[in-house]
N, CA, C and O of each residue as an XYZ file, in Angstrom:
768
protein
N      19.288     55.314    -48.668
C      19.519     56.695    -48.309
C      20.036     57.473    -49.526
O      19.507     58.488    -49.977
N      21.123     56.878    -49.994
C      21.649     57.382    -51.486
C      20.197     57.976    -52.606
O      20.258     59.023    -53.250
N      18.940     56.993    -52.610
C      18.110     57.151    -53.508
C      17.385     58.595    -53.050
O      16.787     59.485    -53.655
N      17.702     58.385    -51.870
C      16.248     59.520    -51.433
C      17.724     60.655    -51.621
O      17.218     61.529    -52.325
N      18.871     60.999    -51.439
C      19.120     62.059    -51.495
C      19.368     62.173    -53.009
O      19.711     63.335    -53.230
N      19.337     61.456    -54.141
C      19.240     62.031    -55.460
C      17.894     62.455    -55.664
O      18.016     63.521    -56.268
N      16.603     62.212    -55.494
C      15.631     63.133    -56.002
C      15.465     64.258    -54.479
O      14.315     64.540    -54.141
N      16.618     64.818    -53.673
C      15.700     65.866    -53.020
C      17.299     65.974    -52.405
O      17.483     65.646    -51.233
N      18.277     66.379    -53.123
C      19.607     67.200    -53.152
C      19.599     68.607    -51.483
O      18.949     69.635    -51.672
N      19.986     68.518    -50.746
C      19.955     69.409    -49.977
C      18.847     69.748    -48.719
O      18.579     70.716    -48.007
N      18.435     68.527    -48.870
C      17.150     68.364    -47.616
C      18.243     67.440    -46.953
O      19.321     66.890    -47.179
N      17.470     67.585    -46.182
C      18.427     66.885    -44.169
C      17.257     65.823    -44.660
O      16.156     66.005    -45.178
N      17.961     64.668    -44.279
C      17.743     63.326    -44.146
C      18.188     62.397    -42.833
O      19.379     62.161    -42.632
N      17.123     61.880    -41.941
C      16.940     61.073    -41.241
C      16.701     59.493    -41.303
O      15.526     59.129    -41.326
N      17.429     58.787    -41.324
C      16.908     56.950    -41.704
C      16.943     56.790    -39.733
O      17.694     57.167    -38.834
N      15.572     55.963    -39.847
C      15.887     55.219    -38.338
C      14.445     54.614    -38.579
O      13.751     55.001    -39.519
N      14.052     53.697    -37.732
C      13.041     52.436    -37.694
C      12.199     53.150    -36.336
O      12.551     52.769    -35.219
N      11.263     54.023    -36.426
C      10.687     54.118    -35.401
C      10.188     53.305    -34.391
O       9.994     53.809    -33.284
N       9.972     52.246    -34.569
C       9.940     50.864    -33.299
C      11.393     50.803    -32.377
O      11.623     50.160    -31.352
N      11.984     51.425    -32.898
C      13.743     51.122    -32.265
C      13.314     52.310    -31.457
O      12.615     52.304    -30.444
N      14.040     53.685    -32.293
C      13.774     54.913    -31.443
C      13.515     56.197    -32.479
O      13.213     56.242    -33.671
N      13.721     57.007    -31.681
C      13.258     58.365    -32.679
C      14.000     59.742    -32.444
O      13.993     60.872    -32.933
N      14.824     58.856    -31.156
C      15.877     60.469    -30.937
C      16.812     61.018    -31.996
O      17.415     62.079    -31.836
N      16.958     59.963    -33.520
C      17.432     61.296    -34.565
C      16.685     62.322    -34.406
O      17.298     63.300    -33.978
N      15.415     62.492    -34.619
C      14.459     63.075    -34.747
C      14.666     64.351    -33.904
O      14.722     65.472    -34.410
N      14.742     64.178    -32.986
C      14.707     65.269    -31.581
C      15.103     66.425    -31.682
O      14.629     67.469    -31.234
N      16.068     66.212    -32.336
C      16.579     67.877    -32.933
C      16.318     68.447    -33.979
O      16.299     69.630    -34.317
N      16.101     67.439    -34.508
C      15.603     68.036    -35.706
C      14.166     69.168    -35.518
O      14.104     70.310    -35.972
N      13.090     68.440    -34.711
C      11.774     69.101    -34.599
C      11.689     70.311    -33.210
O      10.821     71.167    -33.040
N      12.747     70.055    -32.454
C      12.644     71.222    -31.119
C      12.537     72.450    -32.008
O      13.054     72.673    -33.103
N      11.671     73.242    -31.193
C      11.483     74.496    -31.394
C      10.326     74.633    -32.841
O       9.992     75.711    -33.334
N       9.913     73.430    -33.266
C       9.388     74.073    -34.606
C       7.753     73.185    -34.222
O       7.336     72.644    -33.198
N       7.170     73.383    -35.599
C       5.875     72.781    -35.392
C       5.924     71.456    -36.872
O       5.764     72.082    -37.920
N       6.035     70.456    -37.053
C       6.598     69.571    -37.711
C       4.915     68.673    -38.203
O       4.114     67.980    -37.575
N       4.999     69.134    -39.527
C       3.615     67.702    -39.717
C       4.181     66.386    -40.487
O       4.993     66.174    -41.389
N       3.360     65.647    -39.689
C       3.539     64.042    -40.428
C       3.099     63.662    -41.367
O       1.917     63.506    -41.063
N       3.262     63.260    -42.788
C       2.641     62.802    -43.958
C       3.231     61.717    -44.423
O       4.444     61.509    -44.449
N       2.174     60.854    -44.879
C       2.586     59.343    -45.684
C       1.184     58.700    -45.346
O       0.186     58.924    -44.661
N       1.713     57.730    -46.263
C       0.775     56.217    -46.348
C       0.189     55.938    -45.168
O       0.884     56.238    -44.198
N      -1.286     55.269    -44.834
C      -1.205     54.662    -43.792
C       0.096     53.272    -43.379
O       0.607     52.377    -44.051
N       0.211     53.678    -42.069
C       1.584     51.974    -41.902
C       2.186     52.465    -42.051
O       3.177     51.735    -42.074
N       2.606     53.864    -42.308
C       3.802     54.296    -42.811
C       5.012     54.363    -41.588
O       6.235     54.314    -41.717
N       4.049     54.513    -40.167
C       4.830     55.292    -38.931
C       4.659     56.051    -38.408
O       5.095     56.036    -37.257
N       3.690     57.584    -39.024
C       3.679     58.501    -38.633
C       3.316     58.607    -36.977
O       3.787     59.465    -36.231
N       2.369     57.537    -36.576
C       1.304     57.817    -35.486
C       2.466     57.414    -34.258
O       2.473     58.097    -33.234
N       3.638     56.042    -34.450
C       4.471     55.710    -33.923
C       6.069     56.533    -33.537
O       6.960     56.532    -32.689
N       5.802     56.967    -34.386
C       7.256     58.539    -34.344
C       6.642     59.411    -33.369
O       7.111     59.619    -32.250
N       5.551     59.929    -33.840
C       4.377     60.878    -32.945
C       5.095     60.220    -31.283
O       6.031     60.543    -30.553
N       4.216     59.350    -31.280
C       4.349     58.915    -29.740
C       5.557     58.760    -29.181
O       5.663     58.662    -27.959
N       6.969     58.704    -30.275
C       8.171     58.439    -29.917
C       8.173     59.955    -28.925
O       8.120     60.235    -27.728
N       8.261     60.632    -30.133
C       8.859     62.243    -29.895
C       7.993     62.707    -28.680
O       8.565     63.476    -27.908
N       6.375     62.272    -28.313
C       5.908     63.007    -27.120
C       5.907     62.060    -25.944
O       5.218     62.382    -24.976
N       6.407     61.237    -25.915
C       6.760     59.946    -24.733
C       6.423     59.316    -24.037
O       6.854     58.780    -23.016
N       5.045     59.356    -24.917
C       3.472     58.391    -24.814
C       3.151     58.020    -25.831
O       3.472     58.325    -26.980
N       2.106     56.931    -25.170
C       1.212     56.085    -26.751
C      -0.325     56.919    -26.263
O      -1.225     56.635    -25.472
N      -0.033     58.176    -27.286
C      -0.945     59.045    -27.292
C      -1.893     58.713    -28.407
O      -3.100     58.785    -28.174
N      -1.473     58.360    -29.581
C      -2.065     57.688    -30.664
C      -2.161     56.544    -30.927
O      -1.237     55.843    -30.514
N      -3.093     55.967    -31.576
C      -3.609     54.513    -31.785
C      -2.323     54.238    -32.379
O      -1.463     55.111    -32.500
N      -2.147     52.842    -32.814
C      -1.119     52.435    -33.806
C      -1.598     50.628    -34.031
O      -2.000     49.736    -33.284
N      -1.380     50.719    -35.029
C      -1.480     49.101    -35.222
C      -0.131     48.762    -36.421
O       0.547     49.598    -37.017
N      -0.046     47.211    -36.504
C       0.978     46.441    -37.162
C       0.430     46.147    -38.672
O      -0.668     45.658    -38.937
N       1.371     46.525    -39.546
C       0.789     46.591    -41.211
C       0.238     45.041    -41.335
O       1.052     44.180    -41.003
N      -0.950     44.634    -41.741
C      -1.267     43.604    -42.025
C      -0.279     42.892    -43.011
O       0.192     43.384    -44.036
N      -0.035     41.519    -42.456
C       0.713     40.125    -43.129
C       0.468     39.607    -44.616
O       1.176     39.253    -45.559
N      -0.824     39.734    -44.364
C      -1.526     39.779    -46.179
C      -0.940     40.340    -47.056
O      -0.396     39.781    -48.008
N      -0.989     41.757    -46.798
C      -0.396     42.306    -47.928
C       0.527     43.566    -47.519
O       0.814     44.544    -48.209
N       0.817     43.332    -46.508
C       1.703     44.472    -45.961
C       1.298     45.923    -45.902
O       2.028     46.896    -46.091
N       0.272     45.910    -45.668
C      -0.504     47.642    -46.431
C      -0.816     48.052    -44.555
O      -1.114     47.442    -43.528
N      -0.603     49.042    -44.861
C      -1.104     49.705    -43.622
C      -2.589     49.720    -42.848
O      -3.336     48.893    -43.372
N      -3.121     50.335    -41.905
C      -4.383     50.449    -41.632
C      -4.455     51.688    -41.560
O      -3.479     52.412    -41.366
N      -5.975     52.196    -41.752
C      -5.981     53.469    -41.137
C      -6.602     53.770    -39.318
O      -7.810     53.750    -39.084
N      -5.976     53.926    -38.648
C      -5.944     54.468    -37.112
C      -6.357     55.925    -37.233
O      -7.511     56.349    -37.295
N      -5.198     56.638    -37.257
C      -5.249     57.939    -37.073
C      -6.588     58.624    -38.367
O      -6.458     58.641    -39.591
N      -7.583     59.032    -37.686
C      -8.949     59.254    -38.242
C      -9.114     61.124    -38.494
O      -9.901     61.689    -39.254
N      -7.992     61.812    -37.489
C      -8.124     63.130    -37.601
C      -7.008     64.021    -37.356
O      -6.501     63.628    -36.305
N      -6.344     65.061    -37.811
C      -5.507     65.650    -37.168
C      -5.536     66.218    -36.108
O      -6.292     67.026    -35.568
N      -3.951     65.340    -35.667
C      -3.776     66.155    -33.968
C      -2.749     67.020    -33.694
O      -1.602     66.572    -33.678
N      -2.956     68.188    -33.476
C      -1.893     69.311    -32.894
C      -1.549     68.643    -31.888
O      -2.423     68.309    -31.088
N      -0.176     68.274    -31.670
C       0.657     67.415    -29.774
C       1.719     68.779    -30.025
O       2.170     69.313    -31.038
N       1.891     69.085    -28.265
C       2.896     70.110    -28.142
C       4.029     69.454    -27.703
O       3.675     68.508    -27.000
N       5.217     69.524    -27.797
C       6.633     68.738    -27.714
C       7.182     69.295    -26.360
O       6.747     70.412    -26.079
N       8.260     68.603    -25.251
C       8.937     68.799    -24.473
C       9.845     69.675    -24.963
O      10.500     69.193    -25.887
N      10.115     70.776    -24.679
C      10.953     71.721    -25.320
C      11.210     72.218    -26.478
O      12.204     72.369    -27.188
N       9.200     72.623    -26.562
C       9.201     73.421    -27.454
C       8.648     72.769    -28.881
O       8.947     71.614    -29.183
N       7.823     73.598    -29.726
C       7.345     73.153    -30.639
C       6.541     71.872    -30.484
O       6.594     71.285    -29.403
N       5.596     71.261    -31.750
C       4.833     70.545    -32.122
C       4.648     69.877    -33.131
O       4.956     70.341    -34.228
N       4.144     68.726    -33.011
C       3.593     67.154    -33.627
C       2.377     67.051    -34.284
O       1.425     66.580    -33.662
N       2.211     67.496    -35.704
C       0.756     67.275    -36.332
C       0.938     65.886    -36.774
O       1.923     65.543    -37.429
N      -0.367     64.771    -36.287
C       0.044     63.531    -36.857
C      -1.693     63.856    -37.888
O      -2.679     64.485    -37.504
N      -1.448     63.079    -39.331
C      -2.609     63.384    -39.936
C      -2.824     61.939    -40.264
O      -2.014     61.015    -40.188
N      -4.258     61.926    -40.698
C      -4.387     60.256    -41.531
C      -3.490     60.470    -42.402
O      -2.732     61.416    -42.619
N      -3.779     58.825    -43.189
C      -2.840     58.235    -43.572
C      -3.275     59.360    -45.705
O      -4.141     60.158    -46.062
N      -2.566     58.968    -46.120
C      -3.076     60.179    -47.534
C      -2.817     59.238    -48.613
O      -1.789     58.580    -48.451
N      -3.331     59.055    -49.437
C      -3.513     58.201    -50.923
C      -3.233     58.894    -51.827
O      -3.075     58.238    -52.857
N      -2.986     60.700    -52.029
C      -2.531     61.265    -52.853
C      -2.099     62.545    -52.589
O      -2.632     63.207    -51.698
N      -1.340     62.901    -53.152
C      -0.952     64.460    -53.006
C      -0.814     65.074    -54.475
O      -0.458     64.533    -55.522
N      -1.191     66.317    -54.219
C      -1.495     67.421    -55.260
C      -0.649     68.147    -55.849
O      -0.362     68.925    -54.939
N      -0.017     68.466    -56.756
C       1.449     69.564    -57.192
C       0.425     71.146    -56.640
O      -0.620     71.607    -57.100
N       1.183     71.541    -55.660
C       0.426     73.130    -55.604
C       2.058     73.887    -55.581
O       2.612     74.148    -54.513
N       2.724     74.193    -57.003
C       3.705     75.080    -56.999
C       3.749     76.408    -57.993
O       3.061     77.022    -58.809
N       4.310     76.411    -57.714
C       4.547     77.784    -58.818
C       6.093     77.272    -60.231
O       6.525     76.175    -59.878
N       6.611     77.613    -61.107
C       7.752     77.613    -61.910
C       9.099     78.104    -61.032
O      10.217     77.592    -61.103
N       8.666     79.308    -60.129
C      10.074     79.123    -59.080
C      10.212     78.187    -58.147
O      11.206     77.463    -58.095
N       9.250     78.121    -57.347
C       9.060     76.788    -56.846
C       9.857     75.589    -57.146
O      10.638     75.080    -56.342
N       9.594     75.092    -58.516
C      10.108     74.331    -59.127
C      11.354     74.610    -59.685
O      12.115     73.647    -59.780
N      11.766     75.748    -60.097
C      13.394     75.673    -60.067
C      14.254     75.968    -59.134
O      15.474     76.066    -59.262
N      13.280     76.188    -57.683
C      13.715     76.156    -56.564
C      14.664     74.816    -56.148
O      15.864     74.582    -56.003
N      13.509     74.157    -56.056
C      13.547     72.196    -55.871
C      14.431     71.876    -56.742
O      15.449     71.378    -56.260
N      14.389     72.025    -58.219
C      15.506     71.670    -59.411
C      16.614     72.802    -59.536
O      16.639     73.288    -60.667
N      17.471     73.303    -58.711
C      18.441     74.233    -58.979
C      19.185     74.033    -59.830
O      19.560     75.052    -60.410
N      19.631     72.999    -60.216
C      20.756     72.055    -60.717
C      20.360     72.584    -62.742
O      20.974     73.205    -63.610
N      18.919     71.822    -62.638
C      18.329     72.145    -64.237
C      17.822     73.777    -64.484
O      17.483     74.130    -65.613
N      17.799     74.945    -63.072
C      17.414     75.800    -63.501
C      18.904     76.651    -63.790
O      18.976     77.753    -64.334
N      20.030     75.856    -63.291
C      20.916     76.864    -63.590
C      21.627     76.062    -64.849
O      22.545     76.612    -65.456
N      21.259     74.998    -65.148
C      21.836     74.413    -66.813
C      20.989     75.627    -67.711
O      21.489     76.460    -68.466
N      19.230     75.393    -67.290
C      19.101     76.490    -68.113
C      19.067     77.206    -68.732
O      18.595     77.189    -69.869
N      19.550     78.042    -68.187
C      20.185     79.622    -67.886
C      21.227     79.902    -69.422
O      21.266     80.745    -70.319
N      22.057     78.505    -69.012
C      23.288     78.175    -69.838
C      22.514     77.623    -71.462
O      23.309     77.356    -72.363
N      21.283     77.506    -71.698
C      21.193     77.195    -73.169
C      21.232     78.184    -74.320
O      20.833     79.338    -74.158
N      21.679     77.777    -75.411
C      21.526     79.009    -76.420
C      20.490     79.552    -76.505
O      20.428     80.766    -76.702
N      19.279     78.683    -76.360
C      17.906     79.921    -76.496
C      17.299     80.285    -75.459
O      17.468     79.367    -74.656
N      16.708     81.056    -75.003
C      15.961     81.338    -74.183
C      14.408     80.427    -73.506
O      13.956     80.342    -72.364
N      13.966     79.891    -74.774
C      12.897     78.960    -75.004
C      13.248     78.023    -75.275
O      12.688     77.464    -76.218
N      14.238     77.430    -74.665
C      14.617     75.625    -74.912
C      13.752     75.185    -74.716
O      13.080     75.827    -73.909
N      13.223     74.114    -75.130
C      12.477     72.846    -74.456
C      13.729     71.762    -73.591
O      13.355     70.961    -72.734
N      14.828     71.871    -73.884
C      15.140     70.753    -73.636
C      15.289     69.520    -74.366
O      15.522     68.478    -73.754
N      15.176     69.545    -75.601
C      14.238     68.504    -76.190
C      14.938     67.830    -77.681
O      14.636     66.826    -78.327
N      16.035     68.915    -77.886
C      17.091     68.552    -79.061
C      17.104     70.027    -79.290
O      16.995     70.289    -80.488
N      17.192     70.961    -78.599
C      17.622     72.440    -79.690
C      19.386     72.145    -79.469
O      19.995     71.399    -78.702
N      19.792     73.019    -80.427
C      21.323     72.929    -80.619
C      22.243     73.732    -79.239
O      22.035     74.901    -78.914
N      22.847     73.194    -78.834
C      23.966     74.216    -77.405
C      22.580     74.086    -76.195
O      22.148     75.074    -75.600
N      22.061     72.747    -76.016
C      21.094     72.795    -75.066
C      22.116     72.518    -74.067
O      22.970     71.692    -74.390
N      22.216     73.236    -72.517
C      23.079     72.599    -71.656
C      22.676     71.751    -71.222
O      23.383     70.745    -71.163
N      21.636     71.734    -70.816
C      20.715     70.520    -69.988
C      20.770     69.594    -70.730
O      20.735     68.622    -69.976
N      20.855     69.131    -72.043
C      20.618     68.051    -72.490
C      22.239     67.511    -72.838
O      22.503     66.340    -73.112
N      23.410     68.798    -72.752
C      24.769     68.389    -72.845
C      24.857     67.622    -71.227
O      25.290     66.473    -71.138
N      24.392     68.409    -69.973
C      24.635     67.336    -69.216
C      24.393     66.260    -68.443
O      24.828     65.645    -67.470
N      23.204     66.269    -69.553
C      22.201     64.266    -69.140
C      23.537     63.486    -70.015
O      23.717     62.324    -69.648
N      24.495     63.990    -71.133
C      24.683     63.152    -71.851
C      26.186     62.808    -71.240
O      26.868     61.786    -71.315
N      26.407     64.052    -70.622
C      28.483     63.484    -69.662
C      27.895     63.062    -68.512
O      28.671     62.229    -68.043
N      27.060     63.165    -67.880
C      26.320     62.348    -66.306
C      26.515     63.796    -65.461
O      26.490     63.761    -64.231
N      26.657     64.717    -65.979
C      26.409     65.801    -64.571
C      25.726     66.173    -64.003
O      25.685     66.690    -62.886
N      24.375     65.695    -65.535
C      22.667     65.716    -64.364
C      22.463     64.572    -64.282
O      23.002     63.811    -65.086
N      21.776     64.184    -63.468
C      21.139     62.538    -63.187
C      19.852     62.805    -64.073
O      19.067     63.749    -64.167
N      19.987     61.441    -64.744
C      18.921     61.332    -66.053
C      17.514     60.788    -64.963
O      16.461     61.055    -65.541
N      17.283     60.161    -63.676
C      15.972     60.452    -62.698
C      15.890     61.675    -62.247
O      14.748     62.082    -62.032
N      16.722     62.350    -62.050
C      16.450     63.802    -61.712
C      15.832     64.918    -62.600
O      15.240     65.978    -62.398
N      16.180     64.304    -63.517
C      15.750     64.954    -64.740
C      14.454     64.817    -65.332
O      13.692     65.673    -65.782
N      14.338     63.374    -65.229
C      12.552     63.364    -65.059
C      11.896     63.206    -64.326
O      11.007     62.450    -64.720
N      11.764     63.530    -63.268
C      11.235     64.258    -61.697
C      11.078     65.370    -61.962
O      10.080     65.919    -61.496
N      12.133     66.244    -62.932
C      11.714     67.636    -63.035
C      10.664     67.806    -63.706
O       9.749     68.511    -63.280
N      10.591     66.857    -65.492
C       9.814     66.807    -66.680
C       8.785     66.554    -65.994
O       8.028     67.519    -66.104
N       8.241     65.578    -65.183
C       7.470     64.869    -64.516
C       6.314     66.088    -63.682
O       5.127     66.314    -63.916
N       7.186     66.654    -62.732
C       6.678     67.595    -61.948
C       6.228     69.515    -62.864
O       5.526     70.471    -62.533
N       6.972     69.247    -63.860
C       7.111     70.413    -64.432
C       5.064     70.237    -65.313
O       4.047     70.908    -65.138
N       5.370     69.007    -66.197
C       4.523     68.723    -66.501
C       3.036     69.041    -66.071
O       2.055     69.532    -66.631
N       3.358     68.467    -64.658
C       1.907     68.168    -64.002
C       1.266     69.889    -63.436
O       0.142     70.253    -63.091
N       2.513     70.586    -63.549
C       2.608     71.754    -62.832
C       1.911     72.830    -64.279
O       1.179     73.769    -63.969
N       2.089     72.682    -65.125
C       1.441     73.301    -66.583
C       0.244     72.752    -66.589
O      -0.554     73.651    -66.857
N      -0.476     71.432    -66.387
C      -1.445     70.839    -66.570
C      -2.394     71.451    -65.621
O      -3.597     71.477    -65.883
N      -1.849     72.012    -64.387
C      -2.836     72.181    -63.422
C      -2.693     73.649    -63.520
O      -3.667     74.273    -63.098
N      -1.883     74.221    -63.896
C      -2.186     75.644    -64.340
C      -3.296     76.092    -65.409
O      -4.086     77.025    -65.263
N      -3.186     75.192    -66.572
C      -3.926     74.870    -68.113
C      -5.568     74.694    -67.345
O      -6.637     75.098    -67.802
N      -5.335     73.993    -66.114
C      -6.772     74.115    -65.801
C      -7.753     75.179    -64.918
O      -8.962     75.326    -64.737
N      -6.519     75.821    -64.485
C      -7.079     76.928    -63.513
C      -7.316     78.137    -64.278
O      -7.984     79.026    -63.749
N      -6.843     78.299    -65.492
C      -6.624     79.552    -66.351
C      -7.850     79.606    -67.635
O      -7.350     79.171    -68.672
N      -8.631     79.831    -67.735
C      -9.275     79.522    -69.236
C      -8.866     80.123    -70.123
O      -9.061     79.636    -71.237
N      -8.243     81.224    -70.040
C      -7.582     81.437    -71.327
C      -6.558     80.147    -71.819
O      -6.570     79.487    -72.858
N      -5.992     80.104    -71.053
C      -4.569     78.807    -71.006
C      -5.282     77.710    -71.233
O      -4.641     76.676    -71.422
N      -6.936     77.648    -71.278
C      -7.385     76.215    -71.666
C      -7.597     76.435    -73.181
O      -7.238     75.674    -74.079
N      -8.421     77.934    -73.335
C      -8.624     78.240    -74.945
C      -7.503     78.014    -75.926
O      -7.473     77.614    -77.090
N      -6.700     78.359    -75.163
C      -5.144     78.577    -76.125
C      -4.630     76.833    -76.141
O      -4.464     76.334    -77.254
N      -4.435     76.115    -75.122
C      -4.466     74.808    -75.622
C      -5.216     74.007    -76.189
O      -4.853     72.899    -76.583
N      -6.244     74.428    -76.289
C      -7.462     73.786    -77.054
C      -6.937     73.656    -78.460
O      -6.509     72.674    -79.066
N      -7.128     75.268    -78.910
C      -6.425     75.601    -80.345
C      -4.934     75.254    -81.058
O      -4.440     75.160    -82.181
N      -4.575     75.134    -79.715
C      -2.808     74.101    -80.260
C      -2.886     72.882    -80.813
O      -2.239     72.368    -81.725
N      -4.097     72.336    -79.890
C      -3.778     70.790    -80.054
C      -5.025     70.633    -81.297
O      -4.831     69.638    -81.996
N      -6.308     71.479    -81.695
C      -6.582     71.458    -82.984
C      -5.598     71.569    -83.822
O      -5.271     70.503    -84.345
N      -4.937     72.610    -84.169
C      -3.962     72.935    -84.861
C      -3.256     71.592    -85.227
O      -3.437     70.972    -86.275
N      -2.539     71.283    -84.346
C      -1.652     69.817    -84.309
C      -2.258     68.266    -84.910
O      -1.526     67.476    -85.508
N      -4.106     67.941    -84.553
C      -4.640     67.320    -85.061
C      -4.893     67.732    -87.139
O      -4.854     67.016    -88.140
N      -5.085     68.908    -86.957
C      -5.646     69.047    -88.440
C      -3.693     69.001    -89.402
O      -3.427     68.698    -90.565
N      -2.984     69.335    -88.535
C      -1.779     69.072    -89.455
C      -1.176     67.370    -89.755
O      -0.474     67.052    -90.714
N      -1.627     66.509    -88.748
C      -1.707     65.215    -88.517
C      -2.637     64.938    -89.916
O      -2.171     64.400    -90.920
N      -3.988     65.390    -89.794
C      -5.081     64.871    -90.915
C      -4.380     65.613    -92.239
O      -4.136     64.943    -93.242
N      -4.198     66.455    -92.204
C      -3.394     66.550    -93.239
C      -2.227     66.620    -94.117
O      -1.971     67.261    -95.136
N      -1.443     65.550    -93.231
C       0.114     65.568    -93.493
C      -0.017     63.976    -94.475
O      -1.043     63.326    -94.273
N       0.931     63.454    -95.410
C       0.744     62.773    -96.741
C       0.537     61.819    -95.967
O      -0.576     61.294    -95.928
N       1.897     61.257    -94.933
C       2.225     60.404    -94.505
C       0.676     59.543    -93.491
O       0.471     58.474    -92.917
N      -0.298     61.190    -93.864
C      -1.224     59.922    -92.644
C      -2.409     60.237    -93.998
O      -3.404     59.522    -93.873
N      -2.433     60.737    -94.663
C      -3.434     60.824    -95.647
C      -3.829     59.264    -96.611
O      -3.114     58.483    -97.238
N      -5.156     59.314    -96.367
C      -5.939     58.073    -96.690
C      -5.978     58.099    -98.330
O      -6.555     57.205    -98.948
């Protein structure tokens, strides 16, 4: 429980074994419309049926072999809940996509957007500039050094998929990373 609340600081967290029961759950989802996501095997289809108080959905037992789930649930189902609100159970998902924005993301990272704030330059990287806060507090422990690259991590992937939606932002990286190759070919240290 400790792990999951260091990468996701301020989300409500539920631990329980859906084969047992699921009434943490109960309050949590009244009144709202709640979708299920994960792995196949993960549970989703078994919580589902907790919360609507039937075996409305297939479910099977993670194979012994290798512990991996199956896939059952073949389509999404809108289920309406006893007092209110609803149960999307979806297949099981093999990947998910970064679809954020930079607030977004210093939404999720408050912690590194308000170190930030606090660096001498405006254009830190993060990365060794001088009076970086963020990097003063990976080094006393006030940021968590996984939290920190969850951000790099997500921040990353979040430029990459921008770099691809933008063609200017592809032209302009194109020409960086020429730039960067021809200073490589011509720096002593790599000169033939």
């Amino acid at each position: 429980m400790e792990a999951a609340r260091s990468v996701a600081p301020g989300v409500r967290l539920v631990a329980l074994s859906a084969c047992q029961t699921v009434a943490p759950l109960r309050a949590v989802v009244r009144g709202r419309t709640v979708v299920l996501l994960g792995s196949s095997g993960a549970g989703k289809s078994t919580i589902a049926n907790g919360l609507i108080g039937e075996e409305r959905q297939a479910t099977a037992a993670v194979r012994e072999a290798d512990s991996r789930g199956r896939h059952m649930t073949t389509s999404r189902m809108l289920m309406p809940l006893d007092g209110g609100g609803a149960i999307i159970d979806n297949p099981g998902m093999r990947e998910l996509q970064l679809w954020a924005t930079e607030e977004s993301l210093d939404d999720v990272f408050r912690e590194v957007a308000v170190l930030a704030e606090r660096c001498r330059f405006g254009d830190c990287t993060h990365t060794g500039e001088p009076e970086c806060a963020v990097q003063g507090a990976l080094a006393s422990g006030e940021l968590d050094a996984s939290r920190w690259g969850s951000y790099r991590k997500l921040s990353a992937e979040l430029r990459h998929r921008l770099v691809e939606q933008d063609v200017h932002a592809r032209a302009e990286e194109k020409k960086r990373w020429k730039s960067l190759h021809k200073a490589l070919r011509d720096h002593p240290k790599y000169k033939r």
